[in-house]
N, CA, C and O atoms as a CHARMM CRD file, in Angstrom:
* protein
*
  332
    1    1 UNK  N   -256.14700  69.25100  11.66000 PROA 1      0.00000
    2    1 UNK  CA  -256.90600  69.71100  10.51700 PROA 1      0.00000
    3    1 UNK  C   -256.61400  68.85900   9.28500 PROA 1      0.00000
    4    1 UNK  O   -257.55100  68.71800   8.49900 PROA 1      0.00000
    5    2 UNK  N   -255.22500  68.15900   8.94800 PROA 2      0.00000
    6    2 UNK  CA  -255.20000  67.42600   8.33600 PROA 2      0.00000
    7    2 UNK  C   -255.55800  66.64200   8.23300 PROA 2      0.00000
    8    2 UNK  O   -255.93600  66.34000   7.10100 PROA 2      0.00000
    9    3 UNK  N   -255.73400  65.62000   9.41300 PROA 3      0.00000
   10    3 UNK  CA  -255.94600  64.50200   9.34400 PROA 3      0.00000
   11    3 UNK  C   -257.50100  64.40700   9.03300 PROA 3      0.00000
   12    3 UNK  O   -257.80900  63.49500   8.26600 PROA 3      0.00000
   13    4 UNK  N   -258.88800  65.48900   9.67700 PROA 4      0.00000
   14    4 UNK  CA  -259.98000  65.73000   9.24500 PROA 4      0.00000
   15    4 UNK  C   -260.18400  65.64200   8.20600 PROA 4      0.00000
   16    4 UNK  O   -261.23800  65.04400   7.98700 PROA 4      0.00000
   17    5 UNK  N   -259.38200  66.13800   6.89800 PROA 5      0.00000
   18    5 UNK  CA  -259.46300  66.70400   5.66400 PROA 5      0.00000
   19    5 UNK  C   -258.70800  65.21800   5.01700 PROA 5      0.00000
   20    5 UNK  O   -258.28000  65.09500   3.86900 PROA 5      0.00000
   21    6 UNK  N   -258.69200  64.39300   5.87100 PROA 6      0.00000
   22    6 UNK  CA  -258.35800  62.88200   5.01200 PROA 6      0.00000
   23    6 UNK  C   -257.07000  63.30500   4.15300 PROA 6      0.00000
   24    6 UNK  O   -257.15600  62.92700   2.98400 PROA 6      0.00000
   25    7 UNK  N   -255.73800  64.10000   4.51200 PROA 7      0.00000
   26    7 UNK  CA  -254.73700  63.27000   4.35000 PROA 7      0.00000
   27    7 UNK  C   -253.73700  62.95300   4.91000 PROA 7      0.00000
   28    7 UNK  O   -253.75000  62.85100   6.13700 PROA 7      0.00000
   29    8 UNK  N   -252.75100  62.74200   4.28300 PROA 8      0.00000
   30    8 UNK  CA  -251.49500  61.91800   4.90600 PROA 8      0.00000
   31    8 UNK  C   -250.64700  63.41400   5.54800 PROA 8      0.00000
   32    8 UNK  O   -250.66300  64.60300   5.22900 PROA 8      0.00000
   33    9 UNK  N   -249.94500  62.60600   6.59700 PROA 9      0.00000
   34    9 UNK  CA  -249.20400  64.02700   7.18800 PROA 9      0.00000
   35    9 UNK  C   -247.53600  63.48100   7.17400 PROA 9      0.00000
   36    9 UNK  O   -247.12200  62.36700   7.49900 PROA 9      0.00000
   37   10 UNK  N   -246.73500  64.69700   6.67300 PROA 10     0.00000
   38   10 UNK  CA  -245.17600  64.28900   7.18800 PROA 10     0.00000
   39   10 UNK  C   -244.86000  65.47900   8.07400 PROA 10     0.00000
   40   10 UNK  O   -244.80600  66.65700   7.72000 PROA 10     0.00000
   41   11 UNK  N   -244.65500  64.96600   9.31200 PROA 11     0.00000
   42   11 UNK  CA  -244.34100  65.96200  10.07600 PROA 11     0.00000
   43   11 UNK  C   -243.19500  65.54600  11.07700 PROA 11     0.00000
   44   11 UNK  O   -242.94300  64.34100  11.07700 PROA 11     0.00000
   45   12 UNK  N   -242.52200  66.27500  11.85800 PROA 12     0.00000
   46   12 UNK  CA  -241.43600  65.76200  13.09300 PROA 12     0.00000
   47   12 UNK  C   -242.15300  64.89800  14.15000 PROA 12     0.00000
   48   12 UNK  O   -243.27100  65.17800  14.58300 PROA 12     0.00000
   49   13 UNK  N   -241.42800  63.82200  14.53700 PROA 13     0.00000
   50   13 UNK  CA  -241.74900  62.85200  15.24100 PROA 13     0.00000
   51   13 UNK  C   -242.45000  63.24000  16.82300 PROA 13     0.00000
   52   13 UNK  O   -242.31400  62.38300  17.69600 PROA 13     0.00000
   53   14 UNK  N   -242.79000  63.83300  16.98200 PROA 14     0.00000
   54   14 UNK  CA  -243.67800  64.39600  18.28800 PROA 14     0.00000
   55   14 UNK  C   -244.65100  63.46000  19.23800 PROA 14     0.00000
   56   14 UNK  O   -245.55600  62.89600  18.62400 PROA 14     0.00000
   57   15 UNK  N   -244.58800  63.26000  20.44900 PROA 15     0.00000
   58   15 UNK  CA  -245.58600  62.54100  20.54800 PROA 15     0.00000
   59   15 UNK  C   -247.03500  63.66100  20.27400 PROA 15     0.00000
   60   15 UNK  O   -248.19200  63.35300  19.98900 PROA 15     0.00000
   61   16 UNK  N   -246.65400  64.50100  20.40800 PROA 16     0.00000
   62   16 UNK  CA  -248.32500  65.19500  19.87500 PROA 16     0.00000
   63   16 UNK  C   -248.88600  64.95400  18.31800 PROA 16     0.00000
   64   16 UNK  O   -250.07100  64.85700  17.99700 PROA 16     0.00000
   65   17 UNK  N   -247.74700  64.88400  17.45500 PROA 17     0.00000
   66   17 UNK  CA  -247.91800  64.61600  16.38200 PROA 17     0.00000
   67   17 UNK  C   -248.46100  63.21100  16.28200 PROA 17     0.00000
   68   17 UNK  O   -249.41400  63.11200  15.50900 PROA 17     0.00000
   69   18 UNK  N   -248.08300  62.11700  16.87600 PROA 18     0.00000
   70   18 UNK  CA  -247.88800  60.12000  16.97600 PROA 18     0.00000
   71   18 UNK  C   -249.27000  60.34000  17.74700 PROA 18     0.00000
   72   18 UNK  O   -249.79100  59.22400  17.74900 PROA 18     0.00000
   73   19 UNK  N   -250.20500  61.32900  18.47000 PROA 19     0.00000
   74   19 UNK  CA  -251.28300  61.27400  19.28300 PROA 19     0.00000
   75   19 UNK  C   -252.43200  61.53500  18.32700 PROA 19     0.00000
   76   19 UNK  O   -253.56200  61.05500  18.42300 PROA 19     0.00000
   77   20 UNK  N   -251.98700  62.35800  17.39700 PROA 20     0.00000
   78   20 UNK  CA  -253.26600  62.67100  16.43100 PROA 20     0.00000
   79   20 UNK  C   -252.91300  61.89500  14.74900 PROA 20     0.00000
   80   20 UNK  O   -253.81300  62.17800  13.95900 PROA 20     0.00000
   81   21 UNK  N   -252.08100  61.23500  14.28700 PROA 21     0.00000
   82   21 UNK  CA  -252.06100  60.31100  13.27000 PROA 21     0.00000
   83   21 UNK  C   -252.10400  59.56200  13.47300 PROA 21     0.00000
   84   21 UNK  O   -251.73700  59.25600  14.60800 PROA 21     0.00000
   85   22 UNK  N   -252.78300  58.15200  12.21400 PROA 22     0.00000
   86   22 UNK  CA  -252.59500  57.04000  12.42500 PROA 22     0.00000
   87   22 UNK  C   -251.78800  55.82500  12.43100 PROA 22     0.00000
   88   22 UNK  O   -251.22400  55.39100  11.42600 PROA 22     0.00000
   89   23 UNK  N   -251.76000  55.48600  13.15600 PROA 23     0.00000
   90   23 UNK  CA  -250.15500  54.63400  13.16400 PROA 23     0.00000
   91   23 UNK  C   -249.61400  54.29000  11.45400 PROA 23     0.00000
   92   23 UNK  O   -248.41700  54.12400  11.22000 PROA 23     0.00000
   93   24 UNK  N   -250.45800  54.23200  10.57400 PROA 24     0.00000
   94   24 UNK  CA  -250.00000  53.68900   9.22400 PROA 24     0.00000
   95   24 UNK  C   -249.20700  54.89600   8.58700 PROA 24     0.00000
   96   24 UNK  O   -248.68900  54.85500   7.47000 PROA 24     0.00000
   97   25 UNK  N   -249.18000  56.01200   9.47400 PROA 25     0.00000
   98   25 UNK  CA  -248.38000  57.18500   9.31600 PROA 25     0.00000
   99   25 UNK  C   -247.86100  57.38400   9.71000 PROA 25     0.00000
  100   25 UNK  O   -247.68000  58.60000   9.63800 PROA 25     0.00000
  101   26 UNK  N   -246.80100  56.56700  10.74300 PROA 26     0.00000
  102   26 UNK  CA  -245.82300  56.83500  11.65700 PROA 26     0.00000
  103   26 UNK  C   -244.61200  56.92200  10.79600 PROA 26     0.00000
  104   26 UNK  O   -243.58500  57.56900  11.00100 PROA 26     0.00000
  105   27 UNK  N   -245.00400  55.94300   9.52200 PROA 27     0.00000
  106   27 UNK  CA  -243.09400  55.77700   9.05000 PROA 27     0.00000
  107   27 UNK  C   -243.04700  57.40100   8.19600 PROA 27     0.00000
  108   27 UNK  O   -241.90200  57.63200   7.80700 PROA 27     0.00000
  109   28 UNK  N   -243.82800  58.27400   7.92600 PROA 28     0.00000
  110   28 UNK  CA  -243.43300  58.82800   7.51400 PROA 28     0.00000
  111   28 UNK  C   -243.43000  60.36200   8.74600 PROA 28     0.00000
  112   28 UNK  O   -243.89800  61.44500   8.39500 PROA 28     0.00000
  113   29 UNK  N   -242.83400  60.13200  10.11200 PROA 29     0.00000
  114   29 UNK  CA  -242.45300  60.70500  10.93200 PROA 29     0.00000
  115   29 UNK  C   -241.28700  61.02500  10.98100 PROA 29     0.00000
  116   29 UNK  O   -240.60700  60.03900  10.69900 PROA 29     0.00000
  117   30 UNK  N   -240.57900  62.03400  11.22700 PROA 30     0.00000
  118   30 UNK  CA  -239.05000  61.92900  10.94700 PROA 30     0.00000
  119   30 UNK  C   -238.12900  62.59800  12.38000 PROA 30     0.00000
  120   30 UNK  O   -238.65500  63.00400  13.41600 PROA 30     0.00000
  121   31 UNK  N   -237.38000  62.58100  12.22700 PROA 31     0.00000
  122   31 UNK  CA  -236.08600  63.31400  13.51600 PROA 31     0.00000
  123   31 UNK  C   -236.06300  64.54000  13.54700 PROA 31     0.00000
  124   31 UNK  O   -235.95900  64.87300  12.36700 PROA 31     0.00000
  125   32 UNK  N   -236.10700  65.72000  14.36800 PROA 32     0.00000
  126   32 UNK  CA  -235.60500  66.81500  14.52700 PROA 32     0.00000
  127   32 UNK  C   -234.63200  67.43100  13.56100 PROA 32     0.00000
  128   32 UNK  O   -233.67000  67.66800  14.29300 PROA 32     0.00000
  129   33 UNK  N   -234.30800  67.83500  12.34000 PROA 33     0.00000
  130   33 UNK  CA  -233.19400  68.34200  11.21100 PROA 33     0.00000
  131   33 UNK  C   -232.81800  67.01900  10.43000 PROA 33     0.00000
  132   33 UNK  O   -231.84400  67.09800   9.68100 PROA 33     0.00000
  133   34 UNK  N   -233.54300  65.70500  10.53200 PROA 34     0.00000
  134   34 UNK  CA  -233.27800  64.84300   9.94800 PROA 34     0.00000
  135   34 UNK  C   -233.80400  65.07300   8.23000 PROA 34     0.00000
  136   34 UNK  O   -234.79800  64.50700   7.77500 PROA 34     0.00000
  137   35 UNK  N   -232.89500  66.03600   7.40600 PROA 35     0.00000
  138   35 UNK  CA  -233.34900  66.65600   6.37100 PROA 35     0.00000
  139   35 UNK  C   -233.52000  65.07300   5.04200 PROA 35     0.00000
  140   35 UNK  O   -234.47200  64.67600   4.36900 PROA 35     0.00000
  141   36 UNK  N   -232.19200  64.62400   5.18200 PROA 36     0.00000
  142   36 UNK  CA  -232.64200  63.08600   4.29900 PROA 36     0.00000
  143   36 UNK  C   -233.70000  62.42200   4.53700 PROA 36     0.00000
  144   36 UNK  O   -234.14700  61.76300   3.59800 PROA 36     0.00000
  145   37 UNK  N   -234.41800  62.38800   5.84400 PROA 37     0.00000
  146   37 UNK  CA  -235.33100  61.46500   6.35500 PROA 37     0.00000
  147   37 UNK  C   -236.91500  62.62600   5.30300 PROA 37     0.00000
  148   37 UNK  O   -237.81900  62.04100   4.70500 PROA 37     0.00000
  149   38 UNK  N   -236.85900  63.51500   5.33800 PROA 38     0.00000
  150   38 UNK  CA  -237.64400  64.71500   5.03100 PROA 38     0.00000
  151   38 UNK  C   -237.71000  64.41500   3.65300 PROA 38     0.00000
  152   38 UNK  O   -238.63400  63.79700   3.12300 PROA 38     0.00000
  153   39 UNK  N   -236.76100  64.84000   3.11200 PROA 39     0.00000
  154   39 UNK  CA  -236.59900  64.22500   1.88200 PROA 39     0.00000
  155   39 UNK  C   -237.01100  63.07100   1.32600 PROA 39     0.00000
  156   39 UNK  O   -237.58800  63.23200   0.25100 PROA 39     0.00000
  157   40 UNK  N   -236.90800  61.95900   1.69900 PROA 40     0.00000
  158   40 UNK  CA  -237.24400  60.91800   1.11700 PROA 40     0.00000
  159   40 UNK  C   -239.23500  60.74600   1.56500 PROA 40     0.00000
  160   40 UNK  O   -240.15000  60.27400   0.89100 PROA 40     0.00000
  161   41 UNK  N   -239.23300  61.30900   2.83000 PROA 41     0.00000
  162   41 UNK  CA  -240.64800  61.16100   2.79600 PROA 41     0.00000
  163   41 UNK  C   -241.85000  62.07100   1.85300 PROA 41     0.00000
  164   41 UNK  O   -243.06700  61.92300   1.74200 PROA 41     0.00000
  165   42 UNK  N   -240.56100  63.39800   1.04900 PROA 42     0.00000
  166   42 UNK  CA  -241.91200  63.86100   0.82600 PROA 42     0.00000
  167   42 UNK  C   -242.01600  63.18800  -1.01300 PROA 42     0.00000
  168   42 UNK  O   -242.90400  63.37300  -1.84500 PROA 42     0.00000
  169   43 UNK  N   -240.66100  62.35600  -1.12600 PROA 43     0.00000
  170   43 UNK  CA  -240.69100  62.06200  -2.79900 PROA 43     0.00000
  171   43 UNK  C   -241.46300  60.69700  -2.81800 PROA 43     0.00000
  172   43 UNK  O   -241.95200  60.16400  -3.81400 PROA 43     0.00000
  173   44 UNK  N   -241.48200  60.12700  -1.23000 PROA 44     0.00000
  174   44 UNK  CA  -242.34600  58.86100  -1.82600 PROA 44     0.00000
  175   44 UNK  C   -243.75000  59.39600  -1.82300 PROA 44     0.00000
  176   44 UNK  O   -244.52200  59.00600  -2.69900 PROA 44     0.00000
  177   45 UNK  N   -244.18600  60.34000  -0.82500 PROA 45     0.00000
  178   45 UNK  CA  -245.48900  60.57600  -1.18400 PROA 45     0.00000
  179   45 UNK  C   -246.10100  61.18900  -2.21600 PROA 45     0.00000
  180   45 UNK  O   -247.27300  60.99600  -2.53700 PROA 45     0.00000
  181   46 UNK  N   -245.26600  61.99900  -2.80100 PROA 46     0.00000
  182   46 UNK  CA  -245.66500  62.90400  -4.36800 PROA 46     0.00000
  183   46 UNK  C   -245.79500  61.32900  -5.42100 PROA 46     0.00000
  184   46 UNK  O   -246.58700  61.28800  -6.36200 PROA 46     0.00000
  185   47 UNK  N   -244.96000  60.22800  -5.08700 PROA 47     0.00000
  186   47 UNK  CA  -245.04100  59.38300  -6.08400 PROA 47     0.00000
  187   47 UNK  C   -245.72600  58.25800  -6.06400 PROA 47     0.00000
  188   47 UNK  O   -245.63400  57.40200  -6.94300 PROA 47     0.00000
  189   48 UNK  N   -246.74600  58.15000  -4.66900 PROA 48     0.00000
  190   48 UNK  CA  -247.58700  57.11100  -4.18900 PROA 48     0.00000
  191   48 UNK  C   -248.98700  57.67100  -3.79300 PROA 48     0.00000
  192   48 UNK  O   -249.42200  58.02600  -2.69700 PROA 48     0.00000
  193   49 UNK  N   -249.60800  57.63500  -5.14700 PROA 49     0.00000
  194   49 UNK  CA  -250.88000  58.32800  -4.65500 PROA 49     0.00000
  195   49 UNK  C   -251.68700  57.09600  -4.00200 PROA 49     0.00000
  196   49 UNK  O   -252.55400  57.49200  -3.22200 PROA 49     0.00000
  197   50 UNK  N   -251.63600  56.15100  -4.09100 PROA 50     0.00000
  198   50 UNK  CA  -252.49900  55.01600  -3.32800 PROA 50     0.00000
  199   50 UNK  C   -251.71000  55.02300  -1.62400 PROA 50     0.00000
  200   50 UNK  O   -252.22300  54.75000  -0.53800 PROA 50     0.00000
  201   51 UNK  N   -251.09900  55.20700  -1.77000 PROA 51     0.00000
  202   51 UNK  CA  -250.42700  55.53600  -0.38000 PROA 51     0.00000
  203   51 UNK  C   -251.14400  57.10200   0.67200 PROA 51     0.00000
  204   51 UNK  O   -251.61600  57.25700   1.79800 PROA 51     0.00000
  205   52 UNK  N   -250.84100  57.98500  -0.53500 PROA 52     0.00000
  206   52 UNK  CA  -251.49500  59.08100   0.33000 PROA 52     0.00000
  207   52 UNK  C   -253.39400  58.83800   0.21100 PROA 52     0.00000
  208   52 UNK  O   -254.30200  59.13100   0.98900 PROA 52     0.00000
  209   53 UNK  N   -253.38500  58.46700  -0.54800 PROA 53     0.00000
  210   53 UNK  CA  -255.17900  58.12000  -0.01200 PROA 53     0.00000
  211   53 UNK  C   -255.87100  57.24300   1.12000 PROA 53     0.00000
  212   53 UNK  O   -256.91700  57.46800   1.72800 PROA 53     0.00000
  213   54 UNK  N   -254.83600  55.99900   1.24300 PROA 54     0.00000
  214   54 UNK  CA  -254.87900  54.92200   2.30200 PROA 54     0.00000
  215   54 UNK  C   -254.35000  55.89300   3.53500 PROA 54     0.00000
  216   54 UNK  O   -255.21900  56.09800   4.38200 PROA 54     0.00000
  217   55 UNK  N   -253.14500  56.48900   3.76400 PROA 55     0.00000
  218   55 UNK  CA  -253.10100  57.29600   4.30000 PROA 55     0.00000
  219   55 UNK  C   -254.15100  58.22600   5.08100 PROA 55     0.00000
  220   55 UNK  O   -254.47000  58.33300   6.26500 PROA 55     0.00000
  221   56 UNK  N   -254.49400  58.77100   4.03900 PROA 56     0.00000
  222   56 UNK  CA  -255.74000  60.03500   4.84600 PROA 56     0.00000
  223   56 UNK  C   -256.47000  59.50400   4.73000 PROA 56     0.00000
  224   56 UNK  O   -257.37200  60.34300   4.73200 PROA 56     0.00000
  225   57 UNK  N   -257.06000  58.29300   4.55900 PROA 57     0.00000
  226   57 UNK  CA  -258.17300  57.80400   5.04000 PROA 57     0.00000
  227   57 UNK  C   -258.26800  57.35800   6.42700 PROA 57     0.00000
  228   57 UNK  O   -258.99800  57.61700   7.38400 PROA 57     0.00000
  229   58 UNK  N   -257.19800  56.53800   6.17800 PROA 58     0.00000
  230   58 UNK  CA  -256.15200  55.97400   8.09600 PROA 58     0.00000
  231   58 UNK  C   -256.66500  57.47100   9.27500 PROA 58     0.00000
  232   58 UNK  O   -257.51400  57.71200  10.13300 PROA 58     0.00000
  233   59 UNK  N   -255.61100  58.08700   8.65500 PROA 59     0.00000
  234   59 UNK  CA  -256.23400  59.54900   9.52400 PROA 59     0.00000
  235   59 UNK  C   -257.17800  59.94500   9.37400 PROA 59     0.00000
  236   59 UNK  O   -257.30600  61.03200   9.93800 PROA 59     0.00000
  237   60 UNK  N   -257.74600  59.72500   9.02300 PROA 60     0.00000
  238   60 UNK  CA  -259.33400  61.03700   8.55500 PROA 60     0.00000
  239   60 UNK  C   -260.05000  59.92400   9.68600 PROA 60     0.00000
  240   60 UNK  O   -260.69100  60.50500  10.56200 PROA 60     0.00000
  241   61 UNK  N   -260.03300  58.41600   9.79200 PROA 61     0.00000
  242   61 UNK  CA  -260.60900  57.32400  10.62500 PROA 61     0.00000
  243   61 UNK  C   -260.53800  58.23500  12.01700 PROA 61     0.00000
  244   61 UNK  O   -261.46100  58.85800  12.54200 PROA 61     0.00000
  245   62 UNK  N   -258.96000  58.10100  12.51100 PROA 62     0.00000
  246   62 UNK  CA  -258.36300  58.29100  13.83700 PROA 62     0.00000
  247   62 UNK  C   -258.73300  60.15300  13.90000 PROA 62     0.00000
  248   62 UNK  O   -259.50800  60.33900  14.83800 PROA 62     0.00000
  249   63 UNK  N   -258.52300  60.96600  13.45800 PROA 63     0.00000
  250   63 UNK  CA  -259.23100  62.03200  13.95700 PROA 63     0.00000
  251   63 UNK  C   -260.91500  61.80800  14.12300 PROA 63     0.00000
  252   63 UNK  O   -261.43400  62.02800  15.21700 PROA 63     0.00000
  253   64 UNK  N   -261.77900  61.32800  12.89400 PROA 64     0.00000
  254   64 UNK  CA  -262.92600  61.15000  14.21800 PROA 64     0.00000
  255   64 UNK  C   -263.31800  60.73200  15.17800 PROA 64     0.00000
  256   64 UNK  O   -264.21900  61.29900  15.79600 PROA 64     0.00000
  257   65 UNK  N   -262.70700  59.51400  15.61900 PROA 65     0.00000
  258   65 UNK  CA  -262.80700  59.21700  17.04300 PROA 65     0.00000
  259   65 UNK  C   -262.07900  60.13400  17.46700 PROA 65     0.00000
  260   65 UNK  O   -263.02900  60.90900  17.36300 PROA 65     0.00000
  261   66 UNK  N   -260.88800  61.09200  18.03700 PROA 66     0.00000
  262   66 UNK  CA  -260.84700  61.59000  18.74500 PROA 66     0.00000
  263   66 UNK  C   -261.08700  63.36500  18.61700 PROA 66     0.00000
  264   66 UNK  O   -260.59700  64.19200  19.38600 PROA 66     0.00000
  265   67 UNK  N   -261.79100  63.59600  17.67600 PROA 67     0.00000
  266   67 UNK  CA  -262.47400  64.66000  17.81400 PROA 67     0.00000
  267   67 UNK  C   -264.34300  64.60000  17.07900 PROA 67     0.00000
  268   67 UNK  O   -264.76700  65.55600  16.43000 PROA 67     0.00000
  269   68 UNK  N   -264.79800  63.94200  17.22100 PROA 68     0.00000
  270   68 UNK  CA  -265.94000  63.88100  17.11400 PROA 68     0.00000
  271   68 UNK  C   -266.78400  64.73300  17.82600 PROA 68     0.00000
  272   68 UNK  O   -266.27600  65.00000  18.91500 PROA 68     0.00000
  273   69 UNK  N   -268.02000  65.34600  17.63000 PROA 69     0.00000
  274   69 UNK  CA  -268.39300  66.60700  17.88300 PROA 69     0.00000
  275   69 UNK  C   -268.92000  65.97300  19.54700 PROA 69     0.00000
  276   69 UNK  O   -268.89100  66.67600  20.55700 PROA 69     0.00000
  277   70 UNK  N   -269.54700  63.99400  19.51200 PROA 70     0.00000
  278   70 UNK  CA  -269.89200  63.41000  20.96800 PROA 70     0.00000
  279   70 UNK  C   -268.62700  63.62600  21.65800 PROA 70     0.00000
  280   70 UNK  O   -268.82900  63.62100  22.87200 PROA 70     0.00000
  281   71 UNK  N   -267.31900  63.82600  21.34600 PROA 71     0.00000
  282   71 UNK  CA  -266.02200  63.50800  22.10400 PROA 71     0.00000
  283   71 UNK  C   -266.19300  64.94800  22.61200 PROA 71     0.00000
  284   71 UNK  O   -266.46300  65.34500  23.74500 PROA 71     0.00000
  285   72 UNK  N   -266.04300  65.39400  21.86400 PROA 72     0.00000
  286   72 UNK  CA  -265.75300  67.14600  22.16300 PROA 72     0.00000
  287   72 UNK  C   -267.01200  67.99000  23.09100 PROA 72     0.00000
  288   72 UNK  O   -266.75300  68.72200  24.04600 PROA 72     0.00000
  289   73 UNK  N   -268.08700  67.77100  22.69500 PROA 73     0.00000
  290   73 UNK  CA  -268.94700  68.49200  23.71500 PROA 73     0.00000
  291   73 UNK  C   -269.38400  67.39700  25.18900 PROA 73     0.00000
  292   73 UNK  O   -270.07500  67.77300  26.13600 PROA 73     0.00000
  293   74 UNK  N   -268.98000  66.49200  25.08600 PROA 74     0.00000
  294   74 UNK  CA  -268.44700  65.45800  26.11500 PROA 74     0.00000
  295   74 UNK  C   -267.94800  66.33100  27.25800 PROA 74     0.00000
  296   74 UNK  O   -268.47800  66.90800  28.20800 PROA 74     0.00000
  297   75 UNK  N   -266.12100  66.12700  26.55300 PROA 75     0.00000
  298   75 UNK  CA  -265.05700  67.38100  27.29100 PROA 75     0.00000
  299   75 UNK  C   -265.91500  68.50500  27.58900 PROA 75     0.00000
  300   75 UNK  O   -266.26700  68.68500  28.75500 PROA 75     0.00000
  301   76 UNK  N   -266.15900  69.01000  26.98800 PROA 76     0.00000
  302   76 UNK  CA  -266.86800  70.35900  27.45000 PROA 76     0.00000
  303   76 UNK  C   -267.63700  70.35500  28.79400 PROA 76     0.00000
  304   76 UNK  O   -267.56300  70.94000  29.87400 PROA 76     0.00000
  305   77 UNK  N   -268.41100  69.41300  28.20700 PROA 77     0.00000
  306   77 UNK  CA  -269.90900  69.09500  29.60600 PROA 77     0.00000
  307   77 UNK  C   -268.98700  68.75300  31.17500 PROA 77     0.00000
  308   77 UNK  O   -269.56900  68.80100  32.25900 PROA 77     0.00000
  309   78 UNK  N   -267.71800  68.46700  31.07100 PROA 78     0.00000
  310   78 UNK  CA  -267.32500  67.46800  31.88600 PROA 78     0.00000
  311   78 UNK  C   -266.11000  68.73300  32.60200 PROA 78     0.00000
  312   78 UNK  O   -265.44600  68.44900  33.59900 PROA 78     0.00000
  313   79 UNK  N   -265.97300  70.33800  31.77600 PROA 79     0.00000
  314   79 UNK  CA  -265.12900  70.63600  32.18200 PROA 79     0.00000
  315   79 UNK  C   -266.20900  71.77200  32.59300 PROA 79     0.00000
  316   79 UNK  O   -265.58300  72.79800  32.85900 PROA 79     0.00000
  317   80 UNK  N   -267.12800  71.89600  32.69100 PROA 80     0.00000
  318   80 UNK  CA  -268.41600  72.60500  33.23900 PROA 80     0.00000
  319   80 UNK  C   -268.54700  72.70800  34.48200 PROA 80     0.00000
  320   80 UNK  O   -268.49200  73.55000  35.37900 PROA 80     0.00000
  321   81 UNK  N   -268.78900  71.32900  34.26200 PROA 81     0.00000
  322   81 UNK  CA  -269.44600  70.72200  35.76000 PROA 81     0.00000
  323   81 UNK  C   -268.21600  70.19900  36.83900 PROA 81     0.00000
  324   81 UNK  O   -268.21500  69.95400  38.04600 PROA 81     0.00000
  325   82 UNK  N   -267.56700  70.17400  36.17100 PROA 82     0.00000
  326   82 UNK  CA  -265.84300  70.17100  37.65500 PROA 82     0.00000
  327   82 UNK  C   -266.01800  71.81200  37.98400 PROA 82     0.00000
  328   82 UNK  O   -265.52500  72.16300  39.05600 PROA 82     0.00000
  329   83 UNK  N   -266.58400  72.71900  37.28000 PROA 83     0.00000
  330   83 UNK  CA  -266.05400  74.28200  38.08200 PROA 83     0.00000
  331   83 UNK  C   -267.13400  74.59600  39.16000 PROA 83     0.00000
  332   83 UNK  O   -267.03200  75.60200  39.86200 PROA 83     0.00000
């Protein structure tokens, strides 16, 4: 939903998370309780607004290709017709 809504995400390093952002958002992925790593990602983004816009734009890109309404009723059509 974020990434739809064009912005930047800091979240735990997940590959589910690394599956739906865009790589130009990886560095601000962090470790499991890695609270310094947390920290520092959320003061550079409060202080880099050209960052969080390039950012959610990056993502806002990479969520429509992989949820585009052709992607999605695609899946659908395709999980139809296997039953």
């Amino acid at each position: 939903e974020s990434e739809l809504a064009g912005l930047p995400v800091i979240a735990t390093d997940l590959p589910e998370i690394k599956a739906v952002v865009s790589e130009a958002n990886y560095k601000y992925l962090f470790q499991k309780n890695d609270i310094d790593s947390i920290v520092s990602a959320v003061l550079e983004m409060s202080r880099n607004e050209k960052e969080r816009i390039y950012l959610g734009k990056e993502n806002r890109i990479k969520a429509m290709e992989l949820f585009s309404p052709t992607n999605n009723f695609s899946k659908i059509i395709s999980i139809i017709e296997n039953k």
